[in-house]
C-alpha positions in Angstrom: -31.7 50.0 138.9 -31.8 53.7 138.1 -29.1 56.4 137.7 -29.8 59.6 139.8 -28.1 63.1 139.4 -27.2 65.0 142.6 -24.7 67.5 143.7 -21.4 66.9 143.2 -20.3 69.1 146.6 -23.2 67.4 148.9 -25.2 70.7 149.2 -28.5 70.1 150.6 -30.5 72.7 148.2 -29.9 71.0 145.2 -32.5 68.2 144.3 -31.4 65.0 142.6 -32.7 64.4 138.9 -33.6 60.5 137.5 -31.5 60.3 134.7 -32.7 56.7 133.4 -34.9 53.8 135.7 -35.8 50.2 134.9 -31.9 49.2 133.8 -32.0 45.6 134.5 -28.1 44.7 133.2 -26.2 45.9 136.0 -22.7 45.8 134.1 -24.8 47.9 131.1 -25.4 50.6 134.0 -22.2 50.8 135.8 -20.9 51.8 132.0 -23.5 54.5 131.8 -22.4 55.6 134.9 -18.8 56.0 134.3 -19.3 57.7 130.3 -21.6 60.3 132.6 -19.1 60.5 135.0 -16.3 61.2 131.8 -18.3 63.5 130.0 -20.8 65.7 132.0 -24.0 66.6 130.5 -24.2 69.8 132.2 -21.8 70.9 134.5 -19.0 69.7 136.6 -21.0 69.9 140.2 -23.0 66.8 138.9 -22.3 63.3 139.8 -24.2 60.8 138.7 -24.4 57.6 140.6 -26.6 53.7 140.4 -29.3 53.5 142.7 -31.5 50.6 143.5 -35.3 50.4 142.4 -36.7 51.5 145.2 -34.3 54.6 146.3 -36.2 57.8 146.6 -34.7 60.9 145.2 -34.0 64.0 147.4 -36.0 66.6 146.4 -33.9 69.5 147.8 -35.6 72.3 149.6 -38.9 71.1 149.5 -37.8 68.7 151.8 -37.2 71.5 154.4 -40.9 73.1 153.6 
């Protein structure tokens, strides 16, 4: 499992960040998920959310190019 940043609005321009990959306890990463969630690292307009192994991340406007 992984936990991904994105936008917290759904704005295509922004590109989702890997936070942390290769979480096998899925309980262990449902808790990282919430403390994120709690406490931002950055700013509000992230949300951080758990992801499967093989989700690829949205890379914003490159996708466009």
């Amino acid at each position: 499992m992984k936990i991904v940043c994105c936008d917290n609005f759904g704005r295509e321009n922004r590109a989702e960040k890997l936070v942390a990959s290769n979480i096998t306890d899925k309980v262990l990463a449902e808790i990282l998920v919430s403390a994120l969630q709690d406490y931002p690292l950055k700013s509000d307009q992230d949300w951080y959310k758990l992801v499967e192994d093989d989700y690829v991340l949205w890379r914003g406007m490159e996708e466009f190019i």
